[in-house]
Residue, then its C-alpha position, 0 to 999 in steps of 0.5 A: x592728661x591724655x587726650x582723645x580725639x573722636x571723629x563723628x557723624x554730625x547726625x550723631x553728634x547731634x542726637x547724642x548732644x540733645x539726648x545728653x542735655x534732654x538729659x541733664x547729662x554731659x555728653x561724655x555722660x550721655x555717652x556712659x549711661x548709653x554704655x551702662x545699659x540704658x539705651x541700646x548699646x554701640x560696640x564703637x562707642x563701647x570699644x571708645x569709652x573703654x579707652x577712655x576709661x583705661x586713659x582716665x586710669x592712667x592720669x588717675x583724673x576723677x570721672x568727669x574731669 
């Protein structure tokens, strides 16, 4: 499996941990659903995730593994 490695403001690291589990969510979750609209978009992250998604595509892991 492909590995990626974020580096992050610990003040945001810490707002998107509470906000995930605020949520109910993982933090790579948290993450999605602030991608999908739902909050007010980053295009950092976006780029980020998008990254992630294509990486995920070719391990051809399921979403949250």
């Amino acid at each position: 499996m492909a590995e990626l490695k974020l580096e992050v403001a610990p003040a945001l690291l810490r707002m998107l941990q509470q906000s995930a589990r605020l949520n109910g969510l993982s933090l790579e979750d948290e993450c999605l659903r602030r991608l999908e609209g739902h909050v007010r978009r980053s295009r950092r992250l976006e780029e980020v995730m998008e990254e992630m998604r294509h990486l995920r595509g070719q391990t051809g892991a399921p979403h949250g593994q």
